[in-house]
LUMFIVO-287952 format. One line per field, with one value per residue: y, z, x of N, C-alpha, C in turn; residue in one letter. Coordinates in steps of 0.001 Angstrom, whole numbers, always signed. Atoms other than C-alpha are relative to their C-alpha. Layout:
N
n_py (Y|...)
n_pz (Z|...)
n_px (X|...)
ca_py (Y|...)
ca_pz (Z|...)
ca_px (X|...)
c_py (Y|...)
c_pz (Z|...)
c_px (X|...)
type (A|...)
//
This chain:
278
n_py (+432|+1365|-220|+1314|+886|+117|+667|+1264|+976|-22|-375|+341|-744|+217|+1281|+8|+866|+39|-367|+1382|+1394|+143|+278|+1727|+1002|-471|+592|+1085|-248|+290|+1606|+1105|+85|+596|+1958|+1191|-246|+432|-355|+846|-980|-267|+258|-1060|-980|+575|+89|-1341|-108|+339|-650|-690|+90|+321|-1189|-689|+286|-222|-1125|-535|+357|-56|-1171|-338|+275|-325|-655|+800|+90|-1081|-809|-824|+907|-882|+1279|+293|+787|+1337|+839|-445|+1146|+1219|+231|-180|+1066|+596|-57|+826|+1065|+320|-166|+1848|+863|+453|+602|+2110|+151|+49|+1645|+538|-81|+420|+1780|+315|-290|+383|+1194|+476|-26|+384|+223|-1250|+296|-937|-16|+1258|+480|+653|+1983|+487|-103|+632|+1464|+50|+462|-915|-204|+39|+1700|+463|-766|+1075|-1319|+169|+688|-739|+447|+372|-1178|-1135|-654|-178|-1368|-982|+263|-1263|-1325|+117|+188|-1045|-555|-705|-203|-1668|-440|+119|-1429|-1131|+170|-330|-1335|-1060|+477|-781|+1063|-337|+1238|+999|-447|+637|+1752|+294|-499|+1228|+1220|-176|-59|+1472|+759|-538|+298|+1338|+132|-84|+874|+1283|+20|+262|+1397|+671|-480|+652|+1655|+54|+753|-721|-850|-1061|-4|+1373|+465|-1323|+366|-747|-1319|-774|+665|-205|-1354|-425|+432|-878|-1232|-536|+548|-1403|-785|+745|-551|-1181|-186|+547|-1426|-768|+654|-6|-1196|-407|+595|-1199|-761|+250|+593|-1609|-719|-1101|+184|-76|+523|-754|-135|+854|+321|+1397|+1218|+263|+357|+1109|+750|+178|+540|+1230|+512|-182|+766|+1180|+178|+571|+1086|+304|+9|+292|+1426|+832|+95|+566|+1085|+999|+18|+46|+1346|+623|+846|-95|+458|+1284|-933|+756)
n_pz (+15|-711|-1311|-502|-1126|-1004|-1256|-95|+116|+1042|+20|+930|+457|-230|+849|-231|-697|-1319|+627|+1083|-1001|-805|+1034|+381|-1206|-879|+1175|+217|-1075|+661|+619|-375|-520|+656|+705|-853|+328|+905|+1089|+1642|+403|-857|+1313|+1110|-880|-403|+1055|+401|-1314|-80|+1476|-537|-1072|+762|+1546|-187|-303|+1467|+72|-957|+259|+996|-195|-1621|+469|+614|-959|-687|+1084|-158|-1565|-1055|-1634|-576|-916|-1087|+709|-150|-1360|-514|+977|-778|-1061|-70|+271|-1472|-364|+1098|+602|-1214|+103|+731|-1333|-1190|+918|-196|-1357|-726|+580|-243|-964|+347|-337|-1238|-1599|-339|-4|-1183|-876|+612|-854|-1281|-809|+810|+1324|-23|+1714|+288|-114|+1420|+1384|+570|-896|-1031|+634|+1124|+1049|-168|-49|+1266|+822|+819|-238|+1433|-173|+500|+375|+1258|+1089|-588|-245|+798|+84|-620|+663|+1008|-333|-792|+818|+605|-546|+514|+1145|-301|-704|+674|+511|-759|-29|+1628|+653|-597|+906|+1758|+868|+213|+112|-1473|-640|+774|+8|-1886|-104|+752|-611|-1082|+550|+325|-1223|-1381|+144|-144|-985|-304|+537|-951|-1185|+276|-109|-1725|-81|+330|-70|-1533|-593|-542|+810|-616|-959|-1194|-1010|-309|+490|+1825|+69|-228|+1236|+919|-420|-250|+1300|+705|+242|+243|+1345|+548|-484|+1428|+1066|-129|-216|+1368|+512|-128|+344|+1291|+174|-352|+1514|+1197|-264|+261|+1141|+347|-384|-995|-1331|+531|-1653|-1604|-196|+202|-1020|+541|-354|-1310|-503|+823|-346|-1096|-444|+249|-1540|-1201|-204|-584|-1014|-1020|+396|-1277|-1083|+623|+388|-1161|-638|+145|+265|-1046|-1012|+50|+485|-1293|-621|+449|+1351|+883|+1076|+1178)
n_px (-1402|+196|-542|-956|+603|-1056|+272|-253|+1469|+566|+1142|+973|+988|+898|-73|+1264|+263|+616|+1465|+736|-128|+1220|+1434|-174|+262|+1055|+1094|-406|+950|+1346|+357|+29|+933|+1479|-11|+486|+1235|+347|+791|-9|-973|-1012|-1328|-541|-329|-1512|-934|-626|-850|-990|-1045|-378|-1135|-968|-325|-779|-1367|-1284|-230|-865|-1357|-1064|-730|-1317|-1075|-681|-400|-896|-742|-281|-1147|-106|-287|-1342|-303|+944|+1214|+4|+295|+1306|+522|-131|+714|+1755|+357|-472|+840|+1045|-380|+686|+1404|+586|+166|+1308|+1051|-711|-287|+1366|+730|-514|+958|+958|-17|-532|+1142|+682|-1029|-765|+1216|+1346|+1261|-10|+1536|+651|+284|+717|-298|-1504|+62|+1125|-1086|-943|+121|-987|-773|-122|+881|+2093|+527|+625|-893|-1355|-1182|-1076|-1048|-1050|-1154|+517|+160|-509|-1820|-64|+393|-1109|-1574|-112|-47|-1554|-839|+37|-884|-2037|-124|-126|-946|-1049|+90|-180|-1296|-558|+293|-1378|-1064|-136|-144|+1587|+483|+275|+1607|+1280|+341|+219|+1287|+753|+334|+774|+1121|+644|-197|+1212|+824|-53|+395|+1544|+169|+19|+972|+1219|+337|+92|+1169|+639|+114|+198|+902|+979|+550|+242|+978|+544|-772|-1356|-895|+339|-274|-1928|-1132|+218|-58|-1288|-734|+312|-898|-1621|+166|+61|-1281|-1323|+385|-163|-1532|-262|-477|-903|-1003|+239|-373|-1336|-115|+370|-1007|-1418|-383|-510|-970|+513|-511|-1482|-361|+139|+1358|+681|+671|+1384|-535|-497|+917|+289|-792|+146|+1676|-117|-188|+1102|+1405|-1113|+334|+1252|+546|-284|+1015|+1541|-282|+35|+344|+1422|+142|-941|+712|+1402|-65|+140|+779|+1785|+574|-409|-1229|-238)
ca_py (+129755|+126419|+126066|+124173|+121263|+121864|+118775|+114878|+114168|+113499|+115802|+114042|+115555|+115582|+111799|+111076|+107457|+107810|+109187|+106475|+103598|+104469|+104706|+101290|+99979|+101109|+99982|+96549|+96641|+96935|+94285|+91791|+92669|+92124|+89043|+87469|+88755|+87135|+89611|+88988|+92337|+91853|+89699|+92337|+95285|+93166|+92777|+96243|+97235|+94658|+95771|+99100|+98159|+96689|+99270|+101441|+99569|+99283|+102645|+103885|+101397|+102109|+106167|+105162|+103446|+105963|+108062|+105923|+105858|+109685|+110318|+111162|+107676|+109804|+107556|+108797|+107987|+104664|+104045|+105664|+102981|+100388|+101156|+101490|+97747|+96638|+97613|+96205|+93126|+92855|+93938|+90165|+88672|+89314|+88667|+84574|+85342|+85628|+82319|+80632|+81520|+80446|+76769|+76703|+77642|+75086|+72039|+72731|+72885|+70904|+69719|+73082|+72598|+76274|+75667|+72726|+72880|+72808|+69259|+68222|+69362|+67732|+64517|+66305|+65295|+67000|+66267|+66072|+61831|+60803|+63662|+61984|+64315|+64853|+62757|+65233|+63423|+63234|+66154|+68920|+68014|+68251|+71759|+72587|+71229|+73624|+76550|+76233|+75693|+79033|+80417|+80217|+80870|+84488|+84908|+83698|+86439|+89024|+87996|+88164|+91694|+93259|+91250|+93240|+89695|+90583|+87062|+85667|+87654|+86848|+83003|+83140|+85254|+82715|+79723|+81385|+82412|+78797|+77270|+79971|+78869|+75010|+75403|+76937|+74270|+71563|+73310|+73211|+69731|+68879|+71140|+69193|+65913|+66896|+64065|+67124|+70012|+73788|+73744|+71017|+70719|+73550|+71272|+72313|+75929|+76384|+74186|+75771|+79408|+79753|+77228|+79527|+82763|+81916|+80387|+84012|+85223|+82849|+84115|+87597|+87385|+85130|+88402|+90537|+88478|+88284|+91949|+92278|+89731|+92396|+94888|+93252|+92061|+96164|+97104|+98855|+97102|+98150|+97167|+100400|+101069|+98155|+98622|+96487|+93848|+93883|+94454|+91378|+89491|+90241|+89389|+86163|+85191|+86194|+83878|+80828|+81302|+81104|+78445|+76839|+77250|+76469|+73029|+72236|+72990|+71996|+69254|+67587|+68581|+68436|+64578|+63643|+60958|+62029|+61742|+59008|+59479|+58857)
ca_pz (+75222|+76398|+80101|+81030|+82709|+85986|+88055|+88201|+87837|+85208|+84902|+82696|+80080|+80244|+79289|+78725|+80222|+83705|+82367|+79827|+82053|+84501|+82329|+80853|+84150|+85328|+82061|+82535|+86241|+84972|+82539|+84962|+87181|+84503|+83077|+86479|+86656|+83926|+81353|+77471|+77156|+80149|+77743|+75304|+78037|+79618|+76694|+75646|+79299|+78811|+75033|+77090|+79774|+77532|+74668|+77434|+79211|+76029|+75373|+78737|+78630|+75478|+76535|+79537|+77059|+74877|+77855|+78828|+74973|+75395|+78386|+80977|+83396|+84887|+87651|+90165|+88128|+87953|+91825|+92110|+89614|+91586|+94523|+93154|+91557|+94839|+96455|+93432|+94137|+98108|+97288|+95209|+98317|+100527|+97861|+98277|+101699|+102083|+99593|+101561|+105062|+103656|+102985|+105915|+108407|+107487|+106461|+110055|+111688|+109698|+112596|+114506|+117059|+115864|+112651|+112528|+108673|+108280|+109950|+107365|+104678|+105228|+107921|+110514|+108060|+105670|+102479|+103146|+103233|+99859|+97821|+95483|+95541|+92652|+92936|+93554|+92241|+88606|+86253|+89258|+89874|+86222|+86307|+88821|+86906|+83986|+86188|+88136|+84759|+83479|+86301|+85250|+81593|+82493|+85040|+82072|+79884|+82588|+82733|+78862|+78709|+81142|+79287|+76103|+74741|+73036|+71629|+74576|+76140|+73038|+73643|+77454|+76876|+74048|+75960|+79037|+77146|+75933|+79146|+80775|+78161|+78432|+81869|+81689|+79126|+81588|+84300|+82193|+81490|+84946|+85430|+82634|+83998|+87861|+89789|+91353|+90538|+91735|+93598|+96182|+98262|+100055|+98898|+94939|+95977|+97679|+95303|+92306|+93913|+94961|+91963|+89785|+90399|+90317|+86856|+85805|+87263|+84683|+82077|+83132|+83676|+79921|+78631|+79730|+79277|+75369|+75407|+76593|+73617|+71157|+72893|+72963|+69179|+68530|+70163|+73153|+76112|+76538|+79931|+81427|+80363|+80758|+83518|+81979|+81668|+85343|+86289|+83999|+85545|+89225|+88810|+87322|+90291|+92554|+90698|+91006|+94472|+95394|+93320|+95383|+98400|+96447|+95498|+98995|+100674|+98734|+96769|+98881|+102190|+101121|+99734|+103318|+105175|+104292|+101054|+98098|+96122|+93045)
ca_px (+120027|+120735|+122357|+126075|+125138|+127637|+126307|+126814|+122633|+120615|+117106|+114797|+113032|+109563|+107799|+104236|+104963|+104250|+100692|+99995|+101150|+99101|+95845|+97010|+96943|+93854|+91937|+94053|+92221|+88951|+89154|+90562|+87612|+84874|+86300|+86317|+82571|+82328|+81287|+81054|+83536|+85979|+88642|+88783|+88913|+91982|+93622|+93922|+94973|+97691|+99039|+99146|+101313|+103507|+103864|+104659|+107149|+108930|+108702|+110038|+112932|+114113|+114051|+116434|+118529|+118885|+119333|+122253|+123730|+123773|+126202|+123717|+124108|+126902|+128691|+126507|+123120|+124269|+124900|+121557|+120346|+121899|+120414|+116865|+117692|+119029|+115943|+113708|+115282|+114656|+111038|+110666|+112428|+109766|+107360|+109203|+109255|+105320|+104715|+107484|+105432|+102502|+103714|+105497|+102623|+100380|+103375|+104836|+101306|+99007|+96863|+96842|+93795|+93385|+92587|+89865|+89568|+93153|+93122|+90276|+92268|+95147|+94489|+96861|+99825|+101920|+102128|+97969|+96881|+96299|+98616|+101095|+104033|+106680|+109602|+112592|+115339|+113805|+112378|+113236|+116769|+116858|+115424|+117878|+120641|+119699|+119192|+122356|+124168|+122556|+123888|+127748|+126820|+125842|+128576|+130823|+129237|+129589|+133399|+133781|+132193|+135110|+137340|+136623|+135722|+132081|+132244|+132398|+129229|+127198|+127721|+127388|+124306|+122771|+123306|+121572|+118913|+118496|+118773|+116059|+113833|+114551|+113567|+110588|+109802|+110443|+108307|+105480|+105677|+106177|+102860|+100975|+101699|+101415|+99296|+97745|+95696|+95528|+92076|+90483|+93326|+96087|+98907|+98014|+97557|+101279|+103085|+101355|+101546|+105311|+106831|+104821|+105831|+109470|+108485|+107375|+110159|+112528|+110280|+110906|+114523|+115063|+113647|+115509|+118574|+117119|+117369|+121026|+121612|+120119|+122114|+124913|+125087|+124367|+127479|+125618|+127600|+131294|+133515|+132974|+129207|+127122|+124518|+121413|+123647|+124965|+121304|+120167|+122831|+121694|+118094|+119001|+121030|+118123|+115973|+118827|+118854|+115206|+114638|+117174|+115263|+111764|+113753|+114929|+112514|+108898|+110283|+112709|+111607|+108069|+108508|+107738|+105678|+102119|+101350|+101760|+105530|+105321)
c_py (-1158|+223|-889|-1043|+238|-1136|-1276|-610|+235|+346|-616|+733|-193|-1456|-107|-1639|-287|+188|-1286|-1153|-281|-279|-1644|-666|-312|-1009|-1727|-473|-800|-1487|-1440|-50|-168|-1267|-473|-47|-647|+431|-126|+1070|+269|-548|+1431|+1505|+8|+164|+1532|+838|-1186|+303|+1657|+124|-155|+726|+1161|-183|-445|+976|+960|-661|+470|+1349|-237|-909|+829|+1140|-298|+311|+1529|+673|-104|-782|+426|-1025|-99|-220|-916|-511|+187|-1077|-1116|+168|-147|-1577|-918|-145|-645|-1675|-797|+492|-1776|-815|-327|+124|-1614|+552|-294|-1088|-847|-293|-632|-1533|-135|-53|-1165|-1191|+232|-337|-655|-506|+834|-15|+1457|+166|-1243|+214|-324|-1646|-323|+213|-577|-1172|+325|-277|+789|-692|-508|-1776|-35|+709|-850|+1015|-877|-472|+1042|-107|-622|+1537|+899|+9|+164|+1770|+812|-272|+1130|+1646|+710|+342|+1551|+1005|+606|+462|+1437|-7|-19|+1329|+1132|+265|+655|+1330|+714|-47|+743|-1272|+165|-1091|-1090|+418|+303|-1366|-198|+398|-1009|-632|+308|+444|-1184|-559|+708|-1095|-1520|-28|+110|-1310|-1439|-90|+473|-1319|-662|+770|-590|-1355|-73|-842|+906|+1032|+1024|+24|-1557|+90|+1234|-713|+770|+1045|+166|-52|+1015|+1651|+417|-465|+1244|+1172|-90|-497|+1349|+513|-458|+500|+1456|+374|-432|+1192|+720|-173|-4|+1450|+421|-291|+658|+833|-94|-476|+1965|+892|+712|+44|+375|-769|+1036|+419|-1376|-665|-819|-893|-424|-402|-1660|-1393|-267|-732|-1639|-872|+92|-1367|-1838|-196|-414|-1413|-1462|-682|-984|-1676|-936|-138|-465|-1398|-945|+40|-385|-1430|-601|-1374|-96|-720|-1251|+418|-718|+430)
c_pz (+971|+1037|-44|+879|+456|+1147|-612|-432|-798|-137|-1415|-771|-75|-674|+429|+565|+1346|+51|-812|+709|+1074|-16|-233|+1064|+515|-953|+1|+1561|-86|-761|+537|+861|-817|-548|+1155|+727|-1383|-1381|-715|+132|+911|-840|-545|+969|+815|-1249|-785|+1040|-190|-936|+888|+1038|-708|-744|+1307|+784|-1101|-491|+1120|-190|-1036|-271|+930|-1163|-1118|+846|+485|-1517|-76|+1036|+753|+826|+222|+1257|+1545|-89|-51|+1265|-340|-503|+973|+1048|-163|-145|+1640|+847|-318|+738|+1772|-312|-535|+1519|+669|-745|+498|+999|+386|-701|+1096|+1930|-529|+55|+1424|+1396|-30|-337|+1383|+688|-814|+763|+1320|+364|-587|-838|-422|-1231|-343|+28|-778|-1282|-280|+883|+1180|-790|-925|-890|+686|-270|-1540|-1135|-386|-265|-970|+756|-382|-772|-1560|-385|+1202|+396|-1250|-464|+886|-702|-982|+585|+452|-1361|-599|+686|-66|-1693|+329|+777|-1260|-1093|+481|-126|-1217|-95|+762|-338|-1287|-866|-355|-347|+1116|+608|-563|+988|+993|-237|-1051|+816|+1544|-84|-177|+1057|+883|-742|-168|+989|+132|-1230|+654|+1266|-495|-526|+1023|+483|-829|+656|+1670|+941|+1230|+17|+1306|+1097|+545|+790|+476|+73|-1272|+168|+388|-718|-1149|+580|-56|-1409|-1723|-491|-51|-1187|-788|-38|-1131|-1205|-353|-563|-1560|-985|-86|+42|-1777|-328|+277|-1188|-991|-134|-577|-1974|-906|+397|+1162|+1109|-76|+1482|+289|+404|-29|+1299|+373|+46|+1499|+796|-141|+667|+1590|+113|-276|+952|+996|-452|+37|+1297|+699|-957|+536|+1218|-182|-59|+999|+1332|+260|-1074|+648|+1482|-104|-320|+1189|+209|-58|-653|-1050|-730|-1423|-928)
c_px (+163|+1163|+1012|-450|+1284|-269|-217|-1712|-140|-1623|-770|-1064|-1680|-1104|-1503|-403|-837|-1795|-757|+205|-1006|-1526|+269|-289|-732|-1006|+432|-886|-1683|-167|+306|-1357|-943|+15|-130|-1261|-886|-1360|+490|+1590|+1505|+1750|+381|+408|+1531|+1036|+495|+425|+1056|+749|+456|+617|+1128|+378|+386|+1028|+1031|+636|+1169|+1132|+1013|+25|+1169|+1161|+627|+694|+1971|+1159|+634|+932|-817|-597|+1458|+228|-1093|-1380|+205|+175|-1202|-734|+174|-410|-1306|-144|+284|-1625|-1448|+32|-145|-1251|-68|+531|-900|-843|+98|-461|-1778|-239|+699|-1060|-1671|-413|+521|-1137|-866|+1260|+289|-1385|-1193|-1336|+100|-1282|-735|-1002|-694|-91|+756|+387|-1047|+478|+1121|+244|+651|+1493|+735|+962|-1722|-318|-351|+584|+1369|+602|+907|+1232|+1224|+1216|-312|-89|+480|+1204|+278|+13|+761|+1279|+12|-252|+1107|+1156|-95|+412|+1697|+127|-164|+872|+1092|-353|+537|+1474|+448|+101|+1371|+1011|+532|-497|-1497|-248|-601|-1130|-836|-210|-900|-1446|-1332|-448|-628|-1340|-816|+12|-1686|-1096|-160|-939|-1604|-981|-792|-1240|-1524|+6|-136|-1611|-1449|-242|+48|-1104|-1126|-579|+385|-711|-386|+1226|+1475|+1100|+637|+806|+1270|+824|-143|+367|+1766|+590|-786|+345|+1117|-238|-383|+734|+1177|-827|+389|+1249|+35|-134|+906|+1454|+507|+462|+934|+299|-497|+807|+1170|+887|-39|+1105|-415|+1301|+1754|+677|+212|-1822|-794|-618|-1031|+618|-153|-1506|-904|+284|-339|-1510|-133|+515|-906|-771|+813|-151|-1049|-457|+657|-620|-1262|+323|-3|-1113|-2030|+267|+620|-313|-1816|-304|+170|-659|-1211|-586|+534|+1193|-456|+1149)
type (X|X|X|X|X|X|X|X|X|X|X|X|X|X|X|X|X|X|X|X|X|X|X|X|X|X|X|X|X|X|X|X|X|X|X|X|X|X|X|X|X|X|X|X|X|X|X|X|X|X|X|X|X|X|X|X|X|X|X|X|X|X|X|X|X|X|X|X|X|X|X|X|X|X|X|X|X|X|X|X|X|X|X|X|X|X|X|X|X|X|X|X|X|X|X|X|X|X|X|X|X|X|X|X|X|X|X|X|X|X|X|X|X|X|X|X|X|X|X|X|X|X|X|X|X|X|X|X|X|X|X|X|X|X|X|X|X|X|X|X|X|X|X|X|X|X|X|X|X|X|X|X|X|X|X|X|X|X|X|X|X|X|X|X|X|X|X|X|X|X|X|X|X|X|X|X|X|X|X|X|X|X|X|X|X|X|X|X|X|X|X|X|X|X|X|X|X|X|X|X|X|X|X|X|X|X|X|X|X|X|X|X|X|X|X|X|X|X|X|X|X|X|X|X|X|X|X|X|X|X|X|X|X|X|X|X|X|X|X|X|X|X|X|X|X|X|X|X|X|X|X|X|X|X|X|X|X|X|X|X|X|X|X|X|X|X|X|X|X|X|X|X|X|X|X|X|X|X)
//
C-alpha cells in the first residue's frame, strides 16, 4: 500500500545513472590515456567512453525533468537546486580564477630572476619579443559585441516568461541561441587565422588555454539554452515553474561576465609593449 507523502522533499526513485556514468567515465579515461600513448585502439576506446557520458547525461536530465513535470520540485527542492547551481557556478569561477593566475604570474613577472627560463621565453617582456598579438578593437570587440547583445536577449526571454508572454521567450531564446553560436563561429575564425600557435611559446598556451575554455563554456551554455527552446516550444516553462530556464539564464551570465574579464584583461591589457600588434 502506497504511503502519503507528508513532507516538502523529493526521495528519488532508484536510477541506474549514477552506475552507468561512472563506468562511462572510467572507459572514457582509459581511452584518453591510450590514445595519448598512442595506441591503434585508444580513438575507438575514447569514443565509446564519450557516447557514454553523453547518453547518460541525457538520460539523467531528462529523469529530473520529468521529475519536475510531475510535482515533485516542491519549493523547497528548488531552493535546494539553486543552491547546488549556485555552488556549480562558483566551482567554474575558480576554475577562471586558476587560468586567470596563470597569465597573470608570468605577464606581471616575466623576467622573475626566479624563473631563468621564463626570461628565455619571453625576453623579460610581456607580450614575449617577437609575439604579434590580436588587435582588440577588431574581430574581439566584435565577439564582445555579440556576447553582450546575447546577454539582453535572454534577460528579455526571462522577462517574457513571467510575463506569461511565451512568444516573447521563444524569440529571446532563438536569437540567443543564434548569437551563442555566431560567436563561437567568430572565435574559431579568429583561432584559424591567429599569428600564433598553441606550443613553442607561454603566450600561445595562456591565450589559447583561458579564451578556450570560456569558448566551451559558450558551447555549453548555447546548448543548454537550445534545450530551454525545445522546452519552451513544448509548453514545459510556465511563470511559476521554470527552473532550467532560470538556471540556463544564470550560467549564461556567468559566461558574459568572464569573458568580460578574459577581453579586458588578455586582449586589451595584453596588447602591450612587447610584442608585434598586428
Amino acid at each position: 500500500m502506497a504511503q502519503t507523502k507528508n513532507h516538502d522533499y523529493h526521495l528519488v526513485n532508484p536510477s541506474p545513472w549514477p552506475f552507468v556514468g561512472s563506468m562511462a567515465a572510467f572507459v572514457l579515461a582509459i581511452g584518453l590515456i591510450t590514445w595519448m600513448h598512442k595506441y591503434s585502439y585508444g580513438p575507438l576506446v575514447f569514443g565509446v567512453g564519450l557516447i557514454g557520458v553523453l547518453y547518460t547525461m541525457l538520460m539523467w536530465w531528462w529523469d529530473v525533468i520529468k521529475e519536475a513535470s510531475e510535482g515533485d520540485h516542491t519549493p523547497v527542492v528548488q531552493l535546494h537546486h539553486r543552491y547546488g547551481m549556485m555552488l556549480f557556478i562558483a566551482s567554474e569561477v575558480m576554475f577562471f580564477v586558476a587560468w586567470f593566475w596563470a597569465y597573470f604570474d608570468v605577464a606581471l613577472f616575466p623576467g622573475e630572476s626566479a624563473e631563468v627560463a621564463r626570461t628565455a621565453l619571453t625576453g623579460g617582456v610581456w607580450p614575449p619579443k617577437g609575439i604579434e598579438t590580436l588587435d582588440p578593437w577588431h574581430l574581439p570587440l566584435l565577439n564582445t559585441l555579440i556576447l553582450l547583445t546575447s546577454g539582453t536577449t535572454v534577460t528579455w526571454a526571462h522577462h517574457a516568461l513571467l510575463e506569461g508572454d511565451q512568444k516573447g521567450l521563444r524569440n529571446g531564446l532563438i536569437l540567443t541561441v543564434v548569437l551563442g553560436v555566431i560567436f563561437t563561429l567568430c572565435q574559431a575564425y579568429e583561432y584559424a587565422h591567429a599569428p600564433f600557435s598553441f606550443s613553442g611559446h607561454i603566450y600561445g598556451s595562456t591565450f589559447f588555454m583561458a579564451t578556450g575554455f570560456h569558448g566551451f563554456h559558450v558551447i555549453v551554455g548555447t546548448i543548454f539554452l537550445a534545450v530551454c527552446l525545445l522546452r519552451a516550444n513544448l509548453g514545459q516553462f510556465t511563470q511559476r515553474h521554470h527552473l532550467g530556464f532560470e538556471f540556463a539564464a544564470w550560467y549564461w551570465h556567468f559566461v558574459d561576465v568572464v569573458w568580460l574579464f578574459l577581453f579586458a584583461c588578455i586582449y586589451i591589457w595584453g596588447y602591450g609593449p612587447g610584442g608585434v600588434h598586428g
